[in-house]
N, C-alpha and C positions, 0 to 999 in steps of 0.2 A: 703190332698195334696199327700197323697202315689199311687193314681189312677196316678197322671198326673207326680210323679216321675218316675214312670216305664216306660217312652214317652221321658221323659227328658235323662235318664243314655242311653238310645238307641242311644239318637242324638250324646249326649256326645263321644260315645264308636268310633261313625263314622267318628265323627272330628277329634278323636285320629289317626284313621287309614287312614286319609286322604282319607274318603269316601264319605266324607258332601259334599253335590249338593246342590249347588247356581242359583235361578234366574238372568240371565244377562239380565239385561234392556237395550232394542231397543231403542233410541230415532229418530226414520227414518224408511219410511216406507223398506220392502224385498228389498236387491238386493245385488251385488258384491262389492260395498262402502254402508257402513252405518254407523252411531251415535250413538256414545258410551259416554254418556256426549256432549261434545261437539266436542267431537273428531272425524275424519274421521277415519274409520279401516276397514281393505280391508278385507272383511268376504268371508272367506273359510269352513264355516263350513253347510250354507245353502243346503237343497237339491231340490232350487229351480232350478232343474239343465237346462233346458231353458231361465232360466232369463225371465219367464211372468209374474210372480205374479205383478209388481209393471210397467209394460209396458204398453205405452198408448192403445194400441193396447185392449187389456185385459182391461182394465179399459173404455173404448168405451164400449166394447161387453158389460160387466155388469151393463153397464147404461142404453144400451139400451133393457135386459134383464127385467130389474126393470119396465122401461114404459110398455113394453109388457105382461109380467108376473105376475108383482107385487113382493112381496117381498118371505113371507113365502107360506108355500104348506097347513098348516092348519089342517094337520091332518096325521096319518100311510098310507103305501103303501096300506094296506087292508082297510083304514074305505073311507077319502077320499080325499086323500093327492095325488092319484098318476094320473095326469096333461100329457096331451098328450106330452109336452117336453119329460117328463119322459120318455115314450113309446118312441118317437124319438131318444133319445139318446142312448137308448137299443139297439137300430134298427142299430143307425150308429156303436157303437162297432161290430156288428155281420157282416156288411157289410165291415167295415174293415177288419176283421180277416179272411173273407172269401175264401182268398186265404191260408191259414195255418190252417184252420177247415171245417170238413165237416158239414154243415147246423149249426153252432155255434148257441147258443139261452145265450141270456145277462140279467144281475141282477145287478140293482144299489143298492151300500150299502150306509150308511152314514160315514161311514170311512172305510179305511180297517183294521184296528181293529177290529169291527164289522162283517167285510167281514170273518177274520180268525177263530175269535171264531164261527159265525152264521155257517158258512160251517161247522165245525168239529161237532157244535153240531147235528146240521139236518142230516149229514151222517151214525153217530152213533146212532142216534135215531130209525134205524129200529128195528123191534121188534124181541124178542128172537133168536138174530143172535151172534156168537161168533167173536171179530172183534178183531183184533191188528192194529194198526196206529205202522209205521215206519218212524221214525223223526231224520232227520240230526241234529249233532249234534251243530249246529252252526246257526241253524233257529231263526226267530224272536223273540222275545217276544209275541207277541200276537197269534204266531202261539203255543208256548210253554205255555200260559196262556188257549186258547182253547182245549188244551188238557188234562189240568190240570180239568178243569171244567168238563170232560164226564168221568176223570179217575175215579169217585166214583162209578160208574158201574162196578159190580162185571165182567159181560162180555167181559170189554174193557180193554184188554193189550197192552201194551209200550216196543216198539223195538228203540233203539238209536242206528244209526249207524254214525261211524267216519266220518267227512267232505268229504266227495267225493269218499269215500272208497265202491264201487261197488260190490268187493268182499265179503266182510263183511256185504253189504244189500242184496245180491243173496245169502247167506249161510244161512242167516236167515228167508228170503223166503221162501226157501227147507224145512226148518222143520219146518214151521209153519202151521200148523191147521185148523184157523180160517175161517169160513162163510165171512167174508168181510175182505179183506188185504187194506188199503191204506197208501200209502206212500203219506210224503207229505216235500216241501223242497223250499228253498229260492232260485229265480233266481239266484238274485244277490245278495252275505252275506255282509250285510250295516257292518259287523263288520270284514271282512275277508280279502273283495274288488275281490273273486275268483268270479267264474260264474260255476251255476254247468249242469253239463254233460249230454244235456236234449237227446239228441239222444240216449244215452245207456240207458238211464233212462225209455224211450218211451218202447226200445225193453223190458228191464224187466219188467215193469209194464203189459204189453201184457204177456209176457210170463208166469207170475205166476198171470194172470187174477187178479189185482192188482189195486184199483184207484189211478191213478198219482197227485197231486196238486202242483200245483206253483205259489207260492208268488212272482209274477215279477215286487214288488212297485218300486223298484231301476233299474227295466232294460226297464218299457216302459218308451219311449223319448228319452230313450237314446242310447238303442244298435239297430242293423238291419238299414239298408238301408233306410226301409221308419220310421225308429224310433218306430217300432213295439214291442219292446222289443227280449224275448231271442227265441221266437218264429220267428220273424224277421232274428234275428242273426244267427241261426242254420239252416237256411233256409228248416224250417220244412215243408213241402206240404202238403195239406189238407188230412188228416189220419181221423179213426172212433175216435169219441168223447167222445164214450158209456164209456171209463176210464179216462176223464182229465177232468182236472178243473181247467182251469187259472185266477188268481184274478192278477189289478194291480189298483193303485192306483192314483188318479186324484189330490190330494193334493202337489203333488213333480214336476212330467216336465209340468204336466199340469198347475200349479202355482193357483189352489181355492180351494176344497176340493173335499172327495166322493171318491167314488170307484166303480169297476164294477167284476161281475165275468162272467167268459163264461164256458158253459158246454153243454152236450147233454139238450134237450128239457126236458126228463122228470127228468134228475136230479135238474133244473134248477124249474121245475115245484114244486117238492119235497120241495126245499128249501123254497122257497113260502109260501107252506104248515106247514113248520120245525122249520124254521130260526127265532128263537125267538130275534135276534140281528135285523132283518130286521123288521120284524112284529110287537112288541112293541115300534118302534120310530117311529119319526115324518118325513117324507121323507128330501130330502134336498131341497132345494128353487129353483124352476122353475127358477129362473133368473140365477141362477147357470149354469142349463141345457143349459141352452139357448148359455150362454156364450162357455157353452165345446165344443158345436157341432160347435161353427162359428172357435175357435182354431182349431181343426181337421180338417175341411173344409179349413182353409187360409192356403194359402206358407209360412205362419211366421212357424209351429210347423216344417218341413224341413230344413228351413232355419236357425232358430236356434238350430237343433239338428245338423245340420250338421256343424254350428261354434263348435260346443260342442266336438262334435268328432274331430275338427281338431286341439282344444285347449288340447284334452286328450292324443292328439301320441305328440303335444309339447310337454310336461309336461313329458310323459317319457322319451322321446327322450332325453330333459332335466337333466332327473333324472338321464340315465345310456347314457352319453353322447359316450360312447366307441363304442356302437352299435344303429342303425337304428330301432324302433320299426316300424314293418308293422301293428301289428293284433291290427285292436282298442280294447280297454279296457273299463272297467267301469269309472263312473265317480267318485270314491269311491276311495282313497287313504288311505295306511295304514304303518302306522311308529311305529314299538315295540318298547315300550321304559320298559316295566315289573315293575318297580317302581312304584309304586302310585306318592309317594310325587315328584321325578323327572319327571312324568308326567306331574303334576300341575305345578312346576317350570319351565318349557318348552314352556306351554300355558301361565303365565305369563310374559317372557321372549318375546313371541312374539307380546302380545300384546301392549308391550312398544315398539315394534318397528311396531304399528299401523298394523296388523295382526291380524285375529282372525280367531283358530285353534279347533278344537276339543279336549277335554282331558276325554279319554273313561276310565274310572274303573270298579272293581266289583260292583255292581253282573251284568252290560252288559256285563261284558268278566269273562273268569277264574281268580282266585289268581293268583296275579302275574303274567299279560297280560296283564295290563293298556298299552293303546298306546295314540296314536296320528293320530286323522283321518282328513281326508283334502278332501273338495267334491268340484269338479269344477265346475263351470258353464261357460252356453255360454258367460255372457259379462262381463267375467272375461278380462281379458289384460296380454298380454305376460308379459309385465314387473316386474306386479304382482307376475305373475307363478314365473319368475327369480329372483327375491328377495325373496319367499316364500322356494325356492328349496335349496337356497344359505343358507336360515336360517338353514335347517334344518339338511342340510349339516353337518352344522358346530355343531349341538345342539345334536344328535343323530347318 
């Protein structure tokens, strides 16, 4: 029994410090009301931030994905899994982006999880090259787990720079060394709700001949004009590709799963070759594809992004009622509360008044940075916002 005590005093030790993570059971399928028992609760915590996953619309496409397709793909990108869908939807990312990349070339992963670790490993896999990656310090997990996995290479060093702090990633540029610099950073910090600073970001990563990467899971659907993410927002213009590498993720505004990366052709080629995250699984389900290219293609993925943004200037407008917000925002809300156990009593508190909030602890944030995260979506209700803002008001 002493094997599985040492399992036990670990849980034990979390629950003490109000660290213990609980599955909350759905009883309903995705959306901005769901079923909690039997209870209706206005869930804020989804980052289904279009409100599609559970929309007839979407639920059409993937039925009619399944007659056409079938269901699974049957096998890896490489053996013979990968279905001209596939190719199609490569094709329609590249075609979108086309105005903010020159000659883009597209990679579907099976999550982006996958997408973060597979990218970092294939990058760093050239051979006998001296490489540092430079990682904000407020980056994903899976971007921080991907880096974790290449760091056993004696060759590969780890540069952290402070959240948004420019100065302190251009000082450490300047003295660094290496055969391959890539920096790499979250559009938008699911844990932070900032957006970081892709236009300065562009110039340094050119200037000290540097690969840019950007994790933009939280910003396509929802920021830019055509809902492009922070490429969109910045209104970046088709620039050389030969140093970026944008991944965003199809499981969030998109509402099914998957992800895609865009990059120049031979990096893109490389990864193909590299990407042991891509190349050991099984593709994702043609009927999938099927279903993402008819969202992209319909007025609903506009349509709903653009409820979305005009529910997110509520909500601050809302929130700091004294002034007018103009500049949209993420859909990402963040309320510090540092306590753990007042954290959890806050998410408790609201969900007795049919709410349901996020309650963030370590090890997703630092000691003592437990918050309270709140993510909007499009068929959210004013009313809801109003009673959610009111609560929180008064709680924090």
């Amino acid at each position: 029994m002493s094997l599985i005590n040492n399992y036990q005093n670990e849980l034990d030790i979390l629950k003490k410090n109000n660290l213990y993570r609980e599955k909350l059971v759905i009883n309903s399928a995705c959306g901005t009301e769901v079923l909690i028992g039997d209870k209706k609760i206005v869930n804020f915590t989804s980052n289904d931030y279009l409100s599609l996953a559970n929309s007839k619309f979407l639920k059409t496409k993937l039925a009619e994905g399944l007659k056409i397709c079938g269901s699974g793909s049957g096998g890896s990108h490489l053996i013979s899994g990968h279905y001209k869908i596939h190719e199609d939807l490569e094709k329609k990312f590249s075609t979108l982006f086309k105005k903010h990349f020159n000659k883009p070339k597209s990679l579907l992963f099976s999550t982006g999880y996958h997408a973060n670790i597979g990218i970092m490993q294939a990058l760093t896999s050239v051979k006998s090259k001296k490489i540092t990656i430079f990682s904000e310090k407020y980056n994903h997990a899976s971007i921080i787990d991907g880096i974790k996995l290449v760091k056993k290479n004696s060759l590969i060093n780890l540069q952290i720079y402070k959240n948004s702090n420019l100065d302190e990633l251009t000082d450490k540029l300047k003295k660094d060394t290496s055969d391959v610099k890539i920096i790499v950073t979250d559009g938008v910090f699911s844990m932070d709700e900032s957006i970081a600073p892709l236009p300065q970001l562009l110039k340094i990563s050119k200037k000290y001949n540097s690969f840019l990467i950007i994790d933009d899971a939280h910003g396509f659907g929802v920021l830019g004009n055509s809902g492009l993410g922070i490429m969109d927002y910045f209104n970046v213009k088709k620039i050389d590709t030969a140093n970026l590498i944008y991944i965003a993720t199809l499981g969030k505004s998109c509402g099914i799963t998957g992800a895609f990366v865009m990059g120049h052709e031979t990096l893109i080629n490389f990864m193909i070759q590299k990407s042991r995250t891509y190349i050991y699984t099984t593709a994702i389900p043609p009927f999938i594809c099927y279903a993402l290219i008819k969202v992209l293609e319909d007025p609903i993925f506009l349509k709903q992004k653009s409820k979305l943004q005009n529910l997110i200037t509520y909500f601050d407008n809302q929130l700091n009622s004294s002034k007018q917000i103009e500049k949209k925002t993420s859909a990402i809300k963040i309320f510090m509360v540092k306590d753990n156990q007042k954290t959890l009593e806050i998410q408790k508190k609201a969900l007795k008044k049919n709410i349901l909030v996020s309650c963030i602890r370590p090890p997703t944030v630092p000691i003592g940075c437990a918050r309270i995260r709140v993510s909007i979506n499009a068929n959210h209700k004013k009313k809801d916002i109003h009673n959610l803002i009111q609560f929180l008001k008064n709680e924090i």
